[in-house]
C-alpha positions in Angstrom: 1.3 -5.3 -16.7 0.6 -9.0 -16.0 1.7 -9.9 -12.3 4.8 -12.6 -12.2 5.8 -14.3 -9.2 8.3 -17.0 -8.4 7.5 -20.5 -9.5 6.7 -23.5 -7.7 5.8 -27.0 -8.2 2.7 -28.1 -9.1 0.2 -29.1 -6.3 2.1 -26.6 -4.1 0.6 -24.6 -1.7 0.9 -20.9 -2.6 3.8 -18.8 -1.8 2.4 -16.7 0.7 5.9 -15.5 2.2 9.5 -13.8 0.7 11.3 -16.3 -1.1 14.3 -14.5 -2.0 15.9 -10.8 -2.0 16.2 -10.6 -5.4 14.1 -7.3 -7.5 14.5 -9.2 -10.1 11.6 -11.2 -8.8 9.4 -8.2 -8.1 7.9 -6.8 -11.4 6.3 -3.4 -11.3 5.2 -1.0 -14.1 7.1 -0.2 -17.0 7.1 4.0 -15.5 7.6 2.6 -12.3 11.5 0.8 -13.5 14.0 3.6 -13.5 13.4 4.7 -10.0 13.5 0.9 -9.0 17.0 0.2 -10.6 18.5 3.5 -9.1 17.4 2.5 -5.3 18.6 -1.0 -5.7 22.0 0.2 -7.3 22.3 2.8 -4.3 24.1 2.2 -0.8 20.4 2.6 0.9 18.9 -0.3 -1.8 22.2 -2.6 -1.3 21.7 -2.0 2.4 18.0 -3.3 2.4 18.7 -6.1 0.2 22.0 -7.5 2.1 19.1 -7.2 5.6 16.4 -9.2 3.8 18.7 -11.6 3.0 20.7 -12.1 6.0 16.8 -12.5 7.6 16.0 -15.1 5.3 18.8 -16.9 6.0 18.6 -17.0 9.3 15.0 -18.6 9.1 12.6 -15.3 9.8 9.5 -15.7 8.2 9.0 -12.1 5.7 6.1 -11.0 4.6 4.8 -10.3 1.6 6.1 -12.8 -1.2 5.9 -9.3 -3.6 6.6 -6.5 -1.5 6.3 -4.4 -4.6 3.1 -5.5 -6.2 1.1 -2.1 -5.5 3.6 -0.8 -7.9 3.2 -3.5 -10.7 -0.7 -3.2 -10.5 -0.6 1.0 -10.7 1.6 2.8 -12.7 2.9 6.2 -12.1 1.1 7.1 -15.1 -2.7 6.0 -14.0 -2.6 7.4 -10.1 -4.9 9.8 -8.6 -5.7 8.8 -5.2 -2.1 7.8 -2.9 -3.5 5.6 0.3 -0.5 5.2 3.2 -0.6 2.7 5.6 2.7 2.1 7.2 3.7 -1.7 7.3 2.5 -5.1 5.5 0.4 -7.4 7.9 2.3 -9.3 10.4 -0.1 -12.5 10.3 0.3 -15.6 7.6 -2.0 -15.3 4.9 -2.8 -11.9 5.3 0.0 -9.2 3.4 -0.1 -9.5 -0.5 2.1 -6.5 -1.7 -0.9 -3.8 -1.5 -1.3 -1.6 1.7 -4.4 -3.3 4.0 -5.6 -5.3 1.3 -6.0 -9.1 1.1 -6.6 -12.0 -0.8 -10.5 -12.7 -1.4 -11.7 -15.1 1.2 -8.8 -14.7 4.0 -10.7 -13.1 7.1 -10.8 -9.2 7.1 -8.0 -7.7 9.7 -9.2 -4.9 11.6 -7.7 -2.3 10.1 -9.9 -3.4 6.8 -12.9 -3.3 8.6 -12.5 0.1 9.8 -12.3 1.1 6.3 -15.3 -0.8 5.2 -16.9 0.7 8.0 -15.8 4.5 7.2 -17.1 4.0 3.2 -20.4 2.9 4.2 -20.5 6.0 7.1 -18.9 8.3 4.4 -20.6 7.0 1.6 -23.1 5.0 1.7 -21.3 2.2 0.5 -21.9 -1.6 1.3 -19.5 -4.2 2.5 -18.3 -6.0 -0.1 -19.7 -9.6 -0.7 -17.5 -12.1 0.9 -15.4 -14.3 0.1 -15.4 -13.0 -3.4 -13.9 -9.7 -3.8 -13.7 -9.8 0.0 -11.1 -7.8 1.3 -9.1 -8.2 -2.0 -8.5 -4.3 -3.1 -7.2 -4.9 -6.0 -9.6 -3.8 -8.3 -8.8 -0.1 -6.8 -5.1 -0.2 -7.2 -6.0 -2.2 -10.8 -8.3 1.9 -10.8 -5.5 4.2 -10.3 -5.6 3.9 -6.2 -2.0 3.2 -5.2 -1.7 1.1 -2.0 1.7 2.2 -0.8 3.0 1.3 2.8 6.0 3.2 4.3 7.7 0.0 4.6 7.2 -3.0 2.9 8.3 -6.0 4.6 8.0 -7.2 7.7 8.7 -10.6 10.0 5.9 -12.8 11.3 4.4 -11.7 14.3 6.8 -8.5 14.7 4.9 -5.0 13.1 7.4 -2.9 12.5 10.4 -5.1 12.6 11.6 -3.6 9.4 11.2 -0.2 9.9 14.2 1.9 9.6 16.2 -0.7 7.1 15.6 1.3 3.8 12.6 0.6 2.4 11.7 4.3 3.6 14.4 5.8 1.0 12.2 4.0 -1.7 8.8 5.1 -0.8 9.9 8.7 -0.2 11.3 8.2 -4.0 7.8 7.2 -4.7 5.6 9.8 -3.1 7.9 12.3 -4.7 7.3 11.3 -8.3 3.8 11.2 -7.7 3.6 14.6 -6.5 6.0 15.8 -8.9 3.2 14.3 -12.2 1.5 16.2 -14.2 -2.1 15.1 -12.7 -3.8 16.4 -9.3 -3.9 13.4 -6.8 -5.3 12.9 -3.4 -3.1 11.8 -0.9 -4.5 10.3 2.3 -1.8 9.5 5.2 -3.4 7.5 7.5 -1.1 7.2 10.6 2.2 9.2 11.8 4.4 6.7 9.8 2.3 7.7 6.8 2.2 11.7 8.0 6.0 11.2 8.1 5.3 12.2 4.5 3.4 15.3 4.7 6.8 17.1 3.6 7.4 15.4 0.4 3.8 16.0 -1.1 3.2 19.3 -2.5 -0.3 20.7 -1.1 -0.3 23.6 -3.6 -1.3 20.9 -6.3 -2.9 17.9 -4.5 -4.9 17.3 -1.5 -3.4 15.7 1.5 -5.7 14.2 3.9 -4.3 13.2 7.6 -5.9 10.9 10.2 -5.1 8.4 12.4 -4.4 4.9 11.4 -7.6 2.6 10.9 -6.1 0.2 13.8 -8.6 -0.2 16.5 -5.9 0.7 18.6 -6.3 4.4 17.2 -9.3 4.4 14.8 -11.3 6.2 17.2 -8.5 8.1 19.1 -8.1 11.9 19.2 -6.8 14.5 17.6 -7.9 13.5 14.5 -10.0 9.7 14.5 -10.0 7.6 11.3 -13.8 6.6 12.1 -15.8 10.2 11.3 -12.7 11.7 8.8 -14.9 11.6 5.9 -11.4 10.9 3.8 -13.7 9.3 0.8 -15.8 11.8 0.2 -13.8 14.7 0.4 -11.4 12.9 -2.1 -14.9 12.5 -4.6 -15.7 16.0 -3.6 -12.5 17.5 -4.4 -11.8 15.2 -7.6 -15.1 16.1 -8.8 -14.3 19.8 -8.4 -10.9 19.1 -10.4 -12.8 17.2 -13.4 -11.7 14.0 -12.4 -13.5 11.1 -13.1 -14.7 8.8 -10.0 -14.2 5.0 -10.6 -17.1 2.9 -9.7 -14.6 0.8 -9.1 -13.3 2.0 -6.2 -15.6 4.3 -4.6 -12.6 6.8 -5.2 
């Protein structure tokens, strides 16, 4: 579906922060609705919203200005391959609504090029050309690759700071509608926020893959490093073996 976001004058600069904690402002797929209006009517959606707001009001800088744009740009309908991060980037400029991706021609974080890194050990696969796509991964969740964090806000400079305030209750909601579709997916939880998850997922149908998060911090860290997990081509292997098409696309 086409991507809406709040207006502004023209000549502005672009609204690269939360304006408001209103859902109303945060489109996502038509399959994608239902579960959105039920969390936002329930005590655990009412709960989030009354925090982001009392945040904004008090002058906290939130990141991203859609928090829910990984779930405009893939519908329930179109995903086979479930990436989990666990929060949006902490830095201006960076967080756009899709888990470690970011706008062509905005530096690429680390975490990002630790994944770059891991297709081209994996696969073969280049770095992209920069600035244009750059570190933009939207042509993969545009593919069927939905970029889901556990949590999907977060202050300037503070990782984590929203952890805990309900954004969890929505993307367990969402994992477990994926899992429940008709269509084998690949799940990779990358991270112990994203592992928090394993439970949810049924492994009988789809395959979970589990590593450590692609932070420098723990790329390389044991028990199981993100740098040498060979995450990409076991999901082409195992989507191959399933009849399932790989998108040039994505590399997925």
């Amino acid at each position: 579906m086409p991507e809406k976001f709040p207006t502004q004058q023209e000549g502005a600069p672009p609204i690269d922060q939360l304006l408001l904690a209103d859902p109303s402002l945060w489109p996502v797929a038509p399959g994608w609705q239902s579960l959105m209006a039920e969390f936002f009517s329930s005590p655990a959606g009412c709960g989030l919203l009354c925090f982001l707001q009392q945040r904004l009001q008090a002058g906290a800088v939130v990141f991203p200005p859609q928090p829910l744009r990984a779930l405009c740009l893939t519908p329930p309908e179109a995903v086979r391959v479930v990436i989990l991060g666990q929060d949006p980037y902490h830095a201006r400029g960076q967080a756009e609504g899709l888990a470690f991706s970011v706008a062509p021609g905005v530096a690429l974080p680390p975490s990002l090029q630790n994944i770059f890194k891991e297709l081209r050990r994996d696969l073969g696969t280049p770095f992209p050309p920069f600035p244009v796509p750059g570190g933009s991964l939207v042509n993969w969740a545009r593919h069927g690759v939905l970029l889901l964090n556990t949590c999907l806000t977060v202050e300037e400079g503070q990782p984590a700071s929203h952890s805990g305030r309900g954004w969890e209750a929505l993307t367990d909601a969402v994992i477990c509608k994926v899992s429940k579709g008709a269509k084998p997916v690949v799940f990779m939880l990358w991270g112990a926020h994203a592992q928090g998850k394993r439970s949810l997922i049924d492994a009988s149908r789809h395959l979970v893959l589990m590593a450590n998060h692609p932070s420098p911090f723990s790329a390389l860290r044991p028990p199981a490093p993100f740098i040498g997990c060979g995450h990409f081509s076991q999901a082409r292997a195992w989507r191959t073996q399933h009849g399932v098409a790989v998108s040039t696309e994505s590399c997925l």
